[in-house]
SETORBA-356569 format. One record per atom (N, C-alpha, C): residue number from 1; residue in three letters; chain; atom name; x, y, z. Coordinates in nm, 3 decimals. Example, Ala and Ser with C-alpha at 12.3 -4.5 7.8 and 13.67 -1.06 7.14 Angstrom:
BEGIN
+-----+------+------+------+---------+---------+---------+
: pos : code : unit : site :      xx :      yy :      zz :
+-----+------+------+------+---------+---------+---------+
:   1 :  ala :    A :    N :   1.319 :  -0.569 :   0.780 :
:   1 :  ala :    A :   CA :   1.230 :  -0.450 :   0.780 :
:   1 :  ala :    A :    C :   1.320 :  -0.330 :   0.780 :
:   2 :  ser :    A :    N :   1.285 :  -0.225 :   0.708 :
:   2 :  ser :    A :   CA :   1.367 :  -0.106 :   0.714 :
:   2 :  ser :    A :    C :   1.290 :   0.003 :   0.787 :
+-----+------+------+------+---------+---------+---------+
This chain:
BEGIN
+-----+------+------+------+---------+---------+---------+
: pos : code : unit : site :      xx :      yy :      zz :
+-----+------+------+------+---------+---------+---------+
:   1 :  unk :    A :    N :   6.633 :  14.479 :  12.351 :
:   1 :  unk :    A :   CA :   6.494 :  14.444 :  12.374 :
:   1 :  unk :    A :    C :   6.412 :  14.572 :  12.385 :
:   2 :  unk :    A :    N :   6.287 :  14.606 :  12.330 :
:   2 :  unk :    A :   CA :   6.200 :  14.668 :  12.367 :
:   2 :  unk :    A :    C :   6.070 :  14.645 :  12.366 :
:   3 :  unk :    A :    N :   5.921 :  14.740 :  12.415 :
:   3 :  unk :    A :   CA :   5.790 :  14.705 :  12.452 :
:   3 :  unk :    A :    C :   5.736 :  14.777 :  12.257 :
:   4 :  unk :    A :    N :   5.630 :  14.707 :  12.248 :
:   4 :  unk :    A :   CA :   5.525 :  14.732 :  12.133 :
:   4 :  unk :    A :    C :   5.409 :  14.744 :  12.153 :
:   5 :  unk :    A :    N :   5.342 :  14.827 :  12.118 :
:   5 :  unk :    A :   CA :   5.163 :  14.782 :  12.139 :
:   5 :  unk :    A :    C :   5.109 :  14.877 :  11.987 :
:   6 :  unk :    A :    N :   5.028 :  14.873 :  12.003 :
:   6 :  unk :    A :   CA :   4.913 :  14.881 :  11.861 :
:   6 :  unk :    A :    C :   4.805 :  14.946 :  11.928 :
:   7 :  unk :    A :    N :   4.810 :  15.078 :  11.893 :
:   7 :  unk :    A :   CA :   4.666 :  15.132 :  11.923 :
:   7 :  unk :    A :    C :   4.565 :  15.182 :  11.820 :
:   8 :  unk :    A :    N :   4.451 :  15.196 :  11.872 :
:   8 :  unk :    A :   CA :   4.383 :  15.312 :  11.771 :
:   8 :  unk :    A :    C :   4.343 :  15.387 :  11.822 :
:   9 :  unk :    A :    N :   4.417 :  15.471 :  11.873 :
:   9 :  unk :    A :   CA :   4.412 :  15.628 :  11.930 :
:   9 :  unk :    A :    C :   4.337 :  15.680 :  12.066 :
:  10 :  unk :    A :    N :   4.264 :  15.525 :  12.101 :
:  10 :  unk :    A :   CA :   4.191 :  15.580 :  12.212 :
:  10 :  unk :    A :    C :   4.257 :  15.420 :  12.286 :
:  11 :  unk :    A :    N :   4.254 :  15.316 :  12.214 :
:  11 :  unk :    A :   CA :   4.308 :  15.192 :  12.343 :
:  11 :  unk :    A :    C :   4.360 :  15.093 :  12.287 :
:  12 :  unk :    A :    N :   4.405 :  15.058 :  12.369 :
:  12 :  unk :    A :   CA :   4.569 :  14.924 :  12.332 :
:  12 :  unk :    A :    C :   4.475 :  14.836 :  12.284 :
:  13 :  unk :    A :    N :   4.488 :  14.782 :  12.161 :
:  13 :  unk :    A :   CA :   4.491 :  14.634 :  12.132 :
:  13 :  unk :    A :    C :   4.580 :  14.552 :  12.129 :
:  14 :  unk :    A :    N :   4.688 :  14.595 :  12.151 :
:  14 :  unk :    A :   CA :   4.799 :  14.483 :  12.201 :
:  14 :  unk :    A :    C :   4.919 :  14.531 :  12.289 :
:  15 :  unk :    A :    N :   4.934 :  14.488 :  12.332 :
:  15 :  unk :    A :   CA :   5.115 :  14.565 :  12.370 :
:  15 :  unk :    A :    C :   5.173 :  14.410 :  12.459 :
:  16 :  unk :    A :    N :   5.297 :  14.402 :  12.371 :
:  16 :  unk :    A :   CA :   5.397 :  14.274 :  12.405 :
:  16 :  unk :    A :    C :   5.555 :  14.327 :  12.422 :
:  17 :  unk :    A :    N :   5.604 :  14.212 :  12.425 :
:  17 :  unk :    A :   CA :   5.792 :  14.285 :  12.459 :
:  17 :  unk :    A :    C :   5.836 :  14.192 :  12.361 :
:  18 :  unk :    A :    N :   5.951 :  14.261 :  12.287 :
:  18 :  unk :    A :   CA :   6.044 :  14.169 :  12.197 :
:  18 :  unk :    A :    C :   6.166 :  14.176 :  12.234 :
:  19 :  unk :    A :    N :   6.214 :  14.082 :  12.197 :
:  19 :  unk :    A :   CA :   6.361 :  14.067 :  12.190 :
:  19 :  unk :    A :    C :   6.451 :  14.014 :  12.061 :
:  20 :  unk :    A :    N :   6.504 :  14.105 :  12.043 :
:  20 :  unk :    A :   CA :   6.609 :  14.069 :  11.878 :
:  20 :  unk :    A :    C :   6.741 :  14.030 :  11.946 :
:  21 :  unk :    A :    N :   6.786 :  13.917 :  11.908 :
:  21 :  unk :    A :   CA :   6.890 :  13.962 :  11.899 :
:  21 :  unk :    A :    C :   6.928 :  13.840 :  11.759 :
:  22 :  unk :    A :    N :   7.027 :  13.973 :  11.704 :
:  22 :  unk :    A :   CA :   7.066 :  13.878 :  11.532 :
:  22 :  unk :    A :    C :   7.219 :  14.050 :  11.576 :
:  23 :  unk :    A :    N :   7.320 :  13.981 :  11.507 :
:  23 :  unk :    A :   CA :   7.428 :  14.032 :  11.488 :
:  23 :  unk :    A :    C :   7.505 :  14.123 :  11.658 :
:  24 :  unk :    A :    N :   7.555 :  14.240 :  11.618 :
:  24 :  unk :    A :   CA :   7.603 :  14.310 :  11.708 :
:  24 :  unk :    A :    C :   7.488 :  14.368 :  11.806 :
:  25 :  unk :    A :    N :   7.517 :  14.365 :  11.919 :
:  25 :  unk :    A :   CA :   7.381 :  14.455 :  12.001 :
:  25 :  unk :    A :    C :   7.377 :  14.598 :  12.025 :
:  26 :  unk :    A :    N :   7.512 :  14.622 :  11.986 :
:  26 :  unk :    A :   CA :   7.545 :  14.790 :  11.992 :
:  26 :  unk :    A :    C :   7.449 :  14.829 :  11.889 :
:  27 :  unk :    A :    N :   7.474 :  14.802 :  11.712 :
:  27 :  unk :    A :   CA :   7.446 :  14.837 :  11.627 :
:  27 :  unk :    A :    C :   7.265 :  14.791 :  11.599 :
:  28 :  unk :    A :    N :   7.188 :  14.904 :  11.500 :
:  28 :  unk :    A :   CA :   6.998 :  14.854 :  11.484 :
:  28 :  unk :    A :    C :   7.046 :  14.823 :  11.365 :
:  29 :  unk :    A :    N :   6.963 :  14.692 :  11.399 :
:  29 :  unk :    A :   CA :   6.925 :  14.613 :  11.245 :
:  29 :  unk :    A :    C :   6.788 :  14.583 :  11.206 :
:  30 :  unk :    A :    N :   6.784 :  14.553 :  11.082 :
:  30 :  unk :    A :   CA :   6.614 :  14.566 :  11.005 :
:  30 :  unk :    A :    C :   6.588 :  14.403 :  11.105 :
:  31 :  unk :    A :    N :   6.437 :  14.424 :  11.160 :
:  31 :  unk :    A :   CA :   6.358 :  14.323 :  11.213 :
:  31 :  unk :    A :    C :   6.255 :  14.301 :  11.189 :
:  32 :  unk :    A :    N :   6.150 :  14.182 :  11.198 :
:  32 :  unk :    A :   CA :   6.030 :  14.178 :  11.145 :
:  32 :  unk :    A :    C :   5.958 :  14.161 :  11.270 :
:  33 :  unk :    A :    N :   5.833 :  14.221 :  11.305 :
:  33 :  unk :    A :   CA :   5.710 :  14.150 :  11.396 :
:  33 :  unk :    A :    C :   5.599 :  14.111 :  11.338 :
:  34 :  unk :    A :    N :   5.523 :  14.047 :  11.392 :
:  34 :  unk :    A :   CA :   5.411 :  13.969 :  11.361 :
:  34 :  unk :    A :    C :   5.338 :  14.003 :  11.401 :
:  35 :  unk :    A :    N :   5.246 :  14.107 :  11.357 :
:  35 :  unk :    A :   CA :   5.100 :  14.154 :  11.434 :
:  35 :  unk :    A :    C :   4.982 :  14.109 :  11.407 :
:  36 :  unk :    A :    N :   4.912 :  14.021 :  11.492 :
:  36 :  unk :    A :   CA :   4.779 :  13.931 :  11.459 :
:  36 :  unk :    A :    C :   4.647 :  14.060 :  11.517 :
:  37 :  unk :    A :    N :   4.556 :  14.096 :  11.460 :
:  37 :  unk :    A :   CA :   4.476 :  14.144 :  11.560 :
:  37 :  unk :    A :    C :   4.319 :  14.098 :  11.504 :
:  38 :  unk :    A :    N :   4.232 :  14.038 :  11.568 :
:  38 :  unk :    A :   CA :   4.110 :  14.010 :  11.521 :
:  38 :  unk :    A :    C :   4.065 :  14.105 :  11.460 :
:  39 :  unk :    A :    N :   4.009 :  14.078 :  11.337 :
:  39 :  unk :    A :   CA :   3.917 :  14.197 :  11.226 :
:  39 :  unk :    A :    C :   3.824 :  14.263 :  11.344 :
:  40 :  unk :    A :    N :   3.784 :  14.205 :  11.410 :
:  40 :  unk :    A :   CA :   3.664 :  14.254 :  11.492 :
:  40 :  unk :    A :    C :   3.710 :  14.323 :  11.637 :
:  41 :  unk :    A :    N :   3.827 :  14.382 :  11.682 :
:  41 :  unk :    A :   CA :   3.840 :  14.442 :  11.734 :
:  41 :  unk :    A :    C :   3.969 :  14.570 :  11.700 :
:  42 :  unk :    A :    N :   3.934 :  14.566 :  11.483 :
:  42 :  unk :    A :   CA :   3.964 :  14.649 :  11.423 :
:  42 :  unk :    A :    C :   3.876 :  14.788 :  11.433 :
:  43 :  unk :    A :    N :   3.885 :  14.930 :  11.484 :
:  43 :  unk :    A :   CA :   3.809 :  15.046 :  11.436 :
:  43 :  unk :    A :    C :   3.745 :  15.076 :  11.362 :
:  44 :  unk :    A :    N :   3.622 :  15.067 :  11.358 :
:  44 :  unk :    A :   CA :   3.515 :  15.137 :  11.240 :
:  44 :  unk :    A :    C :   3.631 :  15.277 :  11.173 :
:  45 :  unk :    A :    N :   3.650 :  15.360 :  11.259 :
:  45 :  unk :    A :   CA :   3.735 :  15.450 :  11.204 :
:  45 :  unk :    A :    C :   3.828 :  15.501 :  11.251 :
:  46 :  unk :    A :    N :   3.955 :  15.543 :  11.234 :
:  46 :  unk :    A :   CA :   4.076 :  15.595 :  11.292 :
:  46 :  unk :    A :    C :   4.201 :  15.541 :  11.219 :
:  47 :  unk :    A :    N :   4.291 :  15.548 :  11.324 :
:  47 :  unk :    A :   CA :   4.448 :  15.476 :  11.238 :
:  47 :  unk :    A :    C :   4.489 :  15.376 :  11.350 :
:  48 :  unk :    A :    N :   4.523 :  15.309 :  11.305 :
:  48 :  unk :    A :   CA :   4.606 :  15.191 :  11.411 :
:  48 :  unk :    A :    C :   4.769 :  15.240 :  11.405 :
:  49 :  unk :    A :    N :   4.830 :  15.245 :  11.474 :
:  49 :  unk :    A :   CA :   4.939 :  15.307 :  11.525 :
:  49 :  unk :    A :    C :   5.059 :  15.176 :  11.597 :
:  50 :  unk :    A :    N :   5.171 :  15.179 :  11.585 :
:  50 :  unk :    A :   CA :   5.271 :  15.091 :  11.623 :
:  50 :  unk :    A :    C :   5.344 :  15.138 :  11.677 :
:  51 :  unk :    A :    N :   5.364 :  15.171 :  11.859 :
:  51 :  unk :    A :   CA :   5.445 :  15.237 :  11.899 :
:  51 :  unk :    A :    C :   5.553 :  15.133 :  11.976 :
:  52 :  unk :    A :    N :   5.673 :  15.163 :  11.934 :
:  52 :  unk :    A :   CA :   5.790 :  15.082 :  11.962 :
:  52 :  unk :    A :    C :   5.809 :  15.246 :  12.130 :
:  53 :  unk :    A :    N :   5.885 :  15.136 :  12.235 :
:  53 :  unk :    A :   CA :   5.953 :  15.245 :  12.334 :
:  53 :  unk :    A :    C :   6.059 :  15.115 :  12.429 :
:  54 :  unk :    A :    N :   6.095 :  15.176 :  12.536 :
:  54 :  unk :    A :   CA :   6.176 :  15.127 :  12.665 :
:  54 :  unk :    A :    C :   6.067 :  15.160 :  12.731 :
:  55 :  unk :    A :    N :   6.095 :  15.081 :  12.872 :
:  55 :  unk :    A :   CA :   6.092 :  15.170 :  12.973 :
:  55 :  unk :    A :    C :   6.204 :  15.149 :  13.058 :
:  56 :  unk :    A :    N :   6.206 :  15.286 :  13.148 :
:  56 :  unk :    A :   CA :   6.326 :  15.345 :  13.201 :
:  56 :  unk :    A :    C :   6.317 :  15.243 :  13.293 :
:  57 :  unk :    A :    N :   6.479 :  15.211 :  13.362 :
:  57 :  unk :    A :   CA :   6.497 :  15.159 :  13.449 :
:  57 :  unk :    A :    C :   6.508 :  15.213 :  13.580 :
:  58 :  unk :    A :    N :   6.505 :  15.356 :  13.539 :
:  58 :  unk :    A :   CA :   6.537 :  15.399 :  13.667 :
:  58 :  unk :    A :    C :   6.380 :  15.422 :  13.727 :
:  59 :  unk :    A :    N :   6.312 :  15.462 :  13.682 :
:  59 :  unk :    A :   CA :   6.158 :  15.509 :  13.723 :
:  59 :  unk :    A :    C :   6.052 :  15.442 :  13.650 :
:  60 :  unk :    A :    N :   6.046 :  15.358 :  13.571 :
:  60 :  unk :    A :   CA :   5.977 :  15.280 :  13.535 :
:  60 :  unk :    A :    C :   5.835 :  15.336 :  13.390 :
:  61 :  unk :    A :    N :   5.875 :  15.474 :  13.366 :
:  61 :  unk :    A :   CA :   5.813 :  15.540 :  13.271 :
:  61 :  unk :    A :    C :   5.885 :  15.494 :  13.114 :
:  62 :  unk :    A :    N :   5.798 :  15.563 :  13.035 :
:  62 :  unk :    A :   CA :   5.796 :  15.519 :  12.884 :
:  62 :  unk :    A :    C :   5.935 :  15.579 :  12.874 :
:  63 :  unk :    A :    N :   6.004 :  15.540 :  12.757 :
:  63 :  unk :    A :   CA :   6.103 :  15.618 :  12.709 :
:  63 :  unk :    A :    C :   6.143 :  15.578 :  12.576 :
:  64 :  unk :    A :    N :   6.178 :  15.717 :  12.451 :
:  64 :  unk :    A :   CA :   6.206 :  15.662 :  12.351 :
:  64 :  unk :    A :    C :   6.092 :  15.619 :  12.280 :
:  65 :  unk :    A :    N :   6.031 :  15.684 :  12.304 :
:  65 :  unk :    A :   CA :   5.902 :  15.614 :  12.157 :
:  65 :  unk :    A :    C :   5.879 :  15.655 :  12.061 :
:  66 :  unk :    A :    N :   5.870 :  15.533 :  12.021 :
:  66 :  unk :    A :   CA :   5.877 :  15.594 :  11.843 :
:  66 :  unk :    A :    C :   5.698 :  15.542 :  11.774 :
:  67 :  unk :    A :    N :   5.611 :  15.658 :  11.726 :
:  67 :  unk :    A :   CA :   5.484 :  15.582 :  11.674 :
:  67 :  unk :    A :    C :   5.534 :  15.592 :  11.482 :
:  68 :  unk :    A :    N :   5.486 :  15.477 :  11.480 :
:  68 :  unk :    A :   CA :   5.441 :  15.485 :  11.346 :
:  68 :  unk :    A :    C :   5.295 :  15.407 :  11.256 :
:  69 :  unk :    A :    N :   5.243 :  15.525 :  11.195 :
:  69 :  unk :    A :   CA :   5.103 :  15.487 :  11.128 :
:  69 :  unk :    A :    C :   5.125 :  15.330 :  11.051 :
:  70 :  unk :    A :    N :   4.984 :  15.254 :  11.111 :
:  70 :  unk :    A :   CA :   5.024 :  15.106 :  11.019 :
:  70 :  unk :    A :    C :   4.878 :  15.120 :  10.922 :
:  71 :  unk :    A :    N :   4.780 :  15.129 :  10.944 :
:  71 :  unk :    A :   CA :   4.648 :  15.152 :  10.840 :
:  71 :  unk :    A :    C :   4.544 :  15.236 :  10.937 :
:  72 :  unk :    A :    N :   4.479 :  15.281 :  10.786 :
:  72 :  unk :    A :   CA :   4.353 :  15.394 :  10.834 :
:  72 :  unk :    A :    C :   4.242 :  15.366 :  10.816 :
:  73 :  unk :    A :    N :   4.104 :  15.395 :  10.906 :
:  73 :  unk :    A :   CA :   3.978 :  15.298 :  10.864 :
:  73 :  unk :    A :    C :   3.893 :  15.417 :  10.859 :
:  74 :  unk :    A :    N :   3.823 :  15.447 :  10.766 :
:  74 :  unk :    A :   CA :   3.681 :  15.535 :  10.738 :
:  74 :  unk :    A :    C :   3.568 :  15.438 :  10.710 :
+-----+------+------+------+---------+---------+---------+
């Protein structure tokens, strides 16, 4: 299981928790999410961003994040 959110560089438009599970749980397998976000609380300009992470169990901070660019608006 891990947390997701969607930013554009200055504030969350989403952030949810998923849970996969399909095959072994040791091993990562290809998964799909579903990101809905109203056109209208899309950026006039910037990048919308998909950052996958944990958070720690021991202290409750981010861990493991991974961003990746999803579209760019000029």
């Amino acid at each position: 299981s891990f947390m997701y959110a969607v930013s554009d560089g200055h504030n969350y438009l989403l952030e949810e928790a998923a849970m996969i599970k399909e095959g072994d749980s040791t091993q990562f397998s290809p998964f799909e999410l579903e990101i809905n976000i109203p056109e209208e609380n899309l950026p006039e300009n910037g990048t919308l961003t998909l950052e996958l992470f944990v958070y720690s169990a021991k202290d409750g901070t981010r861990e493991h994040d991974l961003i990746i660019p999803l579209e760019s608006f000029k």
